[in-house]
C-alpha positions in Angstrom: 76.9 77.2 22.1 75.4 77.1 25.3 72.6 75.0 25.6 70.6 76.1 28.5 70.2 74.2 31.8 66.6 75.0 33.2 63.4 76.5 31.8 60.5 77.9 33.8 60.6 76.7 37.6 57.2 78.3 38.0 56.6 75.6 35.3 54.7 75.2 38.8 51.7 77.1 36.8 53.1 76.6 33.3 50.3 78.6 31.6 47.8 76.5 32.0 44.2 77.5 33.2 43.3 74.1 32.6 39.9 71.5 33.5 38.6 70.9 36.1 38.4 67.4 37.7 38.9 63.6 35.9 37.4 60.7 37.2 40.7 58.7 35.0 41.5 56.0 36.6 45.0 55.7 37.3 47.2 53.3 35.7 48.4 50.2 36.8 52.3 50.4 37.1 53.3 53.8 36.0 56.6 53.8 38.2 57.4 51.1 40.6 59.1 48.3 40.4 56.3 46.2 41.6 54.5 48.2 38.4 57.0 46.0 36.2 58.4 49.4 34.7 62.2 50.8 34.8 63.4 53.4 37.7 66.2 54.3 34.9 65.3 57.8 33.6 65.0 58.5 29.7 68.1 59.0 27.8 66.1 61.8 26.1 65.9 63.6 29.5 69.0 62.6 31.7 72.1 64.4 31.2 74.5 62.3 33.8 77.0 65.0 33.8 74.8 68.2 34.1 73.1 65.9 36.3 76.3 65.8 38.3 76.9 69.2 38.0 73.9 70.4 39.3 73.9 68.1 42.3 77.7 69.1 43.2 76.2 73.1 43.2 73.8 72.6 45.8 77.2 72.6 47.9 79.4 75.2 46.8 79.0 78.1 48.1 78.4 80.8 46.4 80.1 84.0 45.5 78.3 87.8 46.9 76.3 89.4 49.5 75.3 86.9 52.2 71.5 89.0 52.8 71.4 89.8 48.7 70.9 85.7 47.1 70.1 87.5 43.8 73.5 89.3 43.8 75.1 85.7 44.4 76.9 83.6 41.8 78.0 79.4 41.8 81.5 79.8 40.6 80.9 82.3 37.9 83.5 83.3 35.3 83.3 87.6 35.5 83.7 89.3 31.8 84.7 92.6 30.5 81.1 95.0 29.8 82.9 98.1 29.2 82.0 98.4 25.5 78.6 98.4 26.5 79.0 101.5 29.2 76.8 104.4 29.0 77.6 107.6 29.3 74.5 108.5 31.3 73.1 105.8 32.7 70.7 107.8 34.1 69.0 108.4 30.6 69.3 104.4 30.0 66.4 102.8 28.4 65.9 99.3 29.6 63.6 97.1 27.5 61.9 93.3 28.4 60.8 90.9 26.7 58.5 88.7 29.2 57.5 85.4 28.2 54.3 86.0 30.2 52.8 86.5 33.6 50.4 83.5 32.9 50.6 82.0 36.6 51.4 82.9 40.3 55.3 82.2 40.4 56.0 85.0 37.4 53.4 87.1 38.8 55.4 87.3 42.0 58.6 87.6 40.0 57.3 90.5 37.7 56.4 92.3 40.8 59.8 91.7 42.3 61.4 93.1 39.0 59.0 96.4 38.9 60.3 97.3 42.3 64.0 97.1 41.4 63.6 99.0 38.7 61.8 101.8 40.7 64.7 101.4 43.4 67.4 101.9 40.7 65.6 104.5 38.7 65.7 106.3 42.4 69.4 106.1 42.4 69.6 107.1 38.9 71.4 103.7 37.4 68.6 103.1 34.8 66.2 105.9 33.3 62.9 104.8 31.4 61.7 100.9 31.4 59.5 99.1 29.1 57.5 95.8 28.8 56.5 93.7 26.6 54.3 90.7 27.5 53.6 87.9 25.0 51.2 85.6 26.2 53.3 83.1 26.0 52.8 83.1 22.2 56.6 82.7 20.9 55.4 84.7 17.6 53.9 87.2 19.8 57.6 87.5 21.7 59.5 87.3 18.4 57.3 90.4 16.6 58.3 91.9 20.2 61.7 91.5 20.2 61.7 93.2 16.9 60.0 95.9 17.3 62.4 96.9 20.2 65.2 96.2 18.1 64.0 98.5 15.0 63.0 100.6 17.9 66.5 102.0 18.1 65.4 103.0 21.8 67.0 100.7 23.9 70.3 100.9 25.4 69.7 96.6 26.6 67.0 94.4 26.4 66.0 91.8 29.4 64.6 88.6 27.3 62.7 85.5 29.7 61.9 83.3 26.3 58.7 81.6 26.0 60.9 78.7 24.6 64.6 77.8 24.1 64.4 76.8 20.3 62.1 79.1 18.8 63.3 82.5 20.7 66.7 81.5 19.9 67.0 83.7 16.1 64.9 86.3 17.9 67.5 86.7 21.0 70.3 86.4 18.2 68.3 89.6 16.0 68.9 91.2 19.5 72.6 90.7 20.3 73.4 92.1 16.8 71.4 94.7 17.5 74.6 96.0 19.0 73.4 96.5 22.2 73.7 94.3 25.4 71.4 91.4 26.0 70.6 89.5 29.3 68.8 86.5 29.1 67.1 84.6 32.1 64.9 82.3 33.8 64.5 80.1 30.5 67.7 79.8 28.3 68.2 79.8 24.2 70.4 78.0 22.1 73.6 81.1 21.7 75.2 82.3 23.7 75.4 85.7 21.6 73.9 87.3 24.8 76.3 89.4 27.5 74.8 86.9 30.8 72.6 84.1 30.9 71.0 84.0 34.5 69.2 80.9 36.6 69.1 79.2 39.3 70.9 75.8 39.5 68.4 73.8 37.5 65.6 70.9 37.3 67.6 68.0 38.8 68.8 70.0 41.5 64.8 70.8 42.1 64.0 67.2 41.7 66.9 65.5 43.6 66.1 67.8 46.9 62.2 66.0 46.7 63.3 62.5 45.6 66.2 62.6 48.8 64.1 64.4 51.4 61.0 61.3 51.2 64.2 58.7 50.6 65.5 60.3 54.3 62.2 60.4 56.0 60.4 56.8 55.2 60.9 53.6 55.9 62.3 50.9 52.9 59.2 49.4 51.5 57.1 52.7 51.8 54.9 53.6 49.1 55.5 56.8 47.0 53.4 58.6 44.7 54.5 61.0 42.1 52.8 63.5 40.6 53.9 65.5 37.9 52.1 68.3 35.2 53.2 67.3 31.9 55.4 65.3 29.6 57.7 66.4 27.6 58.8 70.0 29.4 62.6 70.1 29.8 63.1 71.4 33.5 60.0 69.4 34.4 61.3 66.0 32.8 65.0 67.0 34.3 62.9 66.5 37.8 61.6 63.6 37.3 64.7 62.0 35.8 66.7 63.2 38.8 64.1 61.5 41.3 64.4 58.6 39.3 68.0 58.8 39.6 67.4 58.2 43.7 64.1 56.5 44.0 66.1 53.8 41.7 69.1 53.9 44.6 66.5 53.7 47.3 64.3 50.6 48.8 61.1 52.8 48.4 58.4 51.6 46.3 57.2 54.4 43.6 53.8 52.9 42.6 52.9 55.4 39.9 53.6 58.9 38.5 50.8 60.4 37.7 50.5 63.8 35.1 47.9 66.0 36.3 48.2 69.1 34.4 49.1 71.3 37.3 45.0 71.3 38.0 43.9 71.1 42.0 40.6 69.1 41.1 42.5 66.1 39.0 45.5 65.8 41.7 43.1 65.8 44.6 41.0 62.9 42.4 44.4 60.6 41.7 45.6 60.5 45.2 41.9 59.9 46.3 42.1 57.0 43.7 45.4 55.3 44.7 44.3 55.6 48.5 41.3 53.7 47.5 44.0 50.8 46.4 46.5 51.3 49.2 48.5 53.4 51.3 50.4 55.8 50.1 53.3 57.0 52.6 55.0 59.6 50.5 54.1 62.3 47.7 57.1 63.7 45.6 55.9 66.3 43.3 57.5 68.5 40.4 55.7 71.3 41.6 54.2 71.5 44.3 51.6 74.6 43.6 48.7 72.1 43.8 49.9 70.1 46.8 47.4 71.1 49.4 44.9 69.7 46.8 46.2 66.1 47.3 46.5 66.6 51.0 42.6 67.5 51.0 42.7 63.6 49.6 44.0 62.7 52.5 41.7 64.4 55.0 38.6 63.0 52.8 39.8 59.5 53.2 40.8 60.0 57.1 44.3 58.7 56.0 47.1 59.9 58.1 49.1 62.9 55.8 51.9 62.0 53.8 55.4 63.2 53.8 55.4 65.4 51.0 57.7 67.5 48.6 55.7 70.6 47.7 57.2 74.1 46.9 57.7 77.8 48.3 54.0 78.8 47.6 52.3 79.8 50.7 49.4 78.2 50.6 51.4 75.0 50.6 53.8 75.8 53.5 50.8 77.4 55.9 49.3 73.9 55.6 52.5 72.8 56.5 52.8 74.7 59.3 49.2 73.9 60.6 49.2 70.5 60.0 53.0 70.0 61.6 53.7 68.0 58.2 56.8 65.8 57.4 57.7 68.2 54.3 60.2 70.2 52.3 59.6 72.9 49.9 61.9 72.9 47.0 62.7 76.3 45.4 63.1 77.6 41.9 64.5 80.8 43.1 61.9 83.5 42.5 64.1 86.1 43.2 65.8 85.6 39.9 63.2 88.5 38.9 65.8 90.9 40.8 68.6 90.1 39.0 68.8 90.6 35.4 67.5 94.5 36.0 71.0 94.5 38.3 72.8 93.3 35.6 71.6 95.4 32.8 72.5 98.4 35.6 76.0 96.9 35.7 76.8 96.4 32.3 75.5 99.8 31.3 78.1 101.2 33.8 80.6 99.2 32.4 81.1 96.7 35.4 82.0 92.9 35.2 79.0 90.6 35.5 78.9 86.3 35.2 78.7 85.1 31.5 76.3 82.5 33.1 75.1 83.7 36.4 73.9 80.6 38.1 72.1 81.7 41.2 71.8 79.4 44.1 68.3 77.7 44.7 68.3 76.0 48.0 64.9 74.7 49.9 63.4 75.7 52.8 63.2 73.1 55.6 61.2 72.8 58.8 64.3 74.9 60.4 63.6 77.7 58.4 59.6 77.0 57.8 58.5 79.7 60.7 61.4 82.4 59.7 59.6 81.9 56.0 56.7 82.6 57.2 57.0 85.0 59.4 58.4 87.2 56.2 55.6 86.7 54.5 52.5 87.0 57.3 50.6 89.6 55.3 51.3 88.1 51.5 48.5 85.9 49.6 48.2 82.0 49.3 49.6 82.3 46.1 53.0 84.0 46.7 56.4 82.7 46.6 58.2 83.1 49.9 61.9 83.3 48.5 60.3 85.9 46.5 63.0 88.6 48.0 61.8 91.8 48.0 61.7 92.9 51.7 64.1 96.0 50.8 62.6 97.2 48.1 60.4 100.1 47.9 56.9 99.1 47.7 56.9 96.0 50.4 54.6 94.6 51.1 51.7 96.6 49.5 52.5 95.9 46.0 52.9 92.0 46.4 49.6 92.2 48.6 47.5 94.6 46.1 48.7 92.7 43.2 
């Protein structure tokens, strides 16, 4: 079986259109040891050897086009797909299953994946395309997954599950279907399907924060982290892994805090805890909302924090106009690109990965102005490593979205 090593980066909007601001107060000790309370992560949520494993693939270098990261592959292990050629690809009918596009990060991915189908549909790899969109309601995706499958039209079906446990008979229903399956961006409990494709994973996300503030403050500084929700695997996998450091480190974590990804409630708890005491350092496990809690900062005439946001623009313009101390981890949004290139594959009988594992590195004040410079004309809420500069409809269909 292969259990599946990351959900939803863009977990950064989970689908939450949530409430507006809390006047909670924060609690005392949530984190740090001066809290009273462990730096140890849950058993529940820490894996040490996928922990491990994920950290030791932020090295290796990966396998494929140096310009094309969504062709690349972490030491993948290539199978046979000819059984699954088509005769005329041309004619191919490639179905999805989307989980939803409920916030910013899938919306930019769903873009991405609408223009590599139009670019391969040009070349005549795949012929007709079509999408189903659940809402994130898994009985909505499972009635969808069966409907292409009694269908009969489609020659493979592209699944992104809503959830691993509940999708996992529905992606099953699929692979006996008899035609090829590709699963990505959150996994399922089989591996029935022909390729499972991510990026690295949640402690690789949440080790690249956790060691960025540990490298840029001084022992004794305060940290602050802020988090959406419990109980959300790739989310908990980030916290565990900055636990994992923060515990190895002489900073002092003074609380995690769970905002429910909403800008009013962050920008309230860091006004809070700078109303008790400095607060050097934000490490975040997605950083969509962090120029909220920097507005904290500016309110309270505090000097800014360093900070671990994420790729969304809106968070590295600030960046860039503020000169912050920051890092923007990445859930690779160009993951949208590649399961459309591997259906195209496997219908022409070509080798793909059985688990493609893409590689998911952040962007760093060296590469903050190239970043940005890509993406001068694109909204606030766009995902810079969103990469799809060669595809037919850049920039106007990520800008007219």
């Amino acid at each position: 079986m292969r259990v599946p090593r990351v959900l939803l980066a863009g977990a950064a909007g989970l689908t939450l259109m949530l409430t507006a601001c809390t006047t909670d107060a924060p609690e005392d000790g949530a984190a740090g040891e001066e809290g009273g309370s462990e730096f140890a992560p849950s058993e529940e949520w820490f894996d040490q050897a996928e922990y491990d494993a994920q950290l030791a693939q932020r090295e290796i270098t990966p396998e494929g086009p140096e310009d094309e990261p969504w062709m690349q592959a972490i030491e993948p292990e290539w199978i046979d797909t000819s059984e699954f050629a088509h005769d005329s690809p041309e004619d191919a009918t490639l179905c999805f299953s989307n989980a939803s596009v409920s916030n910013p990060w899938r919306v930019t991915g769903f873009i991405t994946m609408e223009q590599q189908v139009e670019a391969l549909q040009e070349e005549g790899a795949i012929g007709d395309f079509r999408v189903s969109d659940a809402a994130d309601d898994d009985n909505q995706q499972i009635s969808d997954i069966q409907a292409f499958v009694d269908s009969g039209d489609c020659d493979a079906i592209i699944i992104s599950p809503s959830t691993t446990a509940t999708l996992t008979p529905a992606v099953e229903t699929a692979c006996e279907s008899g035609v090829p399956v590709v699963v990505f961006d959150r996994g399922v409990n089989s591996d029935c399907m022909v390729t499972f494709i991510h990026p690295i994973g949640g402690y690789a996300y949440g080790a690249d924060a956790a060691e960025f503030l540990v490298d840029n403050l001084e022992p004794g500084s305060n940290v602050l982290a802020l988090r959406i929700l419990p109980g959300v695997d790739v989310l908990e996998h980030r916290w565990a892994a900055a636990q994992e450091i923060f515990g190895d480190s002489e900073l002092n974590v003074v609380a995690d805090e769970f905002t429910e990804g909403d800008g009013a409630r962050i920008k309230d708890l860091v006004s809070q805890h700078l109303q008790r005491g400095e607060i050097d350092g934000i490490w975040m496990d997605a950083g969509d909302g962090a120029v909220a809690g920097l507005e904290a900062f500016e309110d309270a005439g505090q000097p800014y924090p360093v900070i671990a946001g994420e790729d969304e623009l809106s968070f590295m313009r600030k960046w860039d106009e503020e000169g912050l101390t920051a890092i923007a981890p990445v859930y690779s949004n160009f993951q949208w690109r590649t399961p459309v290139l591997a259906a195209s594959m496997i219908l022409a009988g070509e080798e793909v990965p059985s688990e493609w594992i893409l590689p998911q590195a952040p962007i760093t004040q060296d590469e903050l102005p190239e970043y940005l410079e890509r993406n001068a004309d694109m909204p606030s809420l766009h995902y810079a490593k969103f990469g799809g500069e060669d595809l037919p409809g850049f920039p106007e269909a990520w800008t007219d979205r």
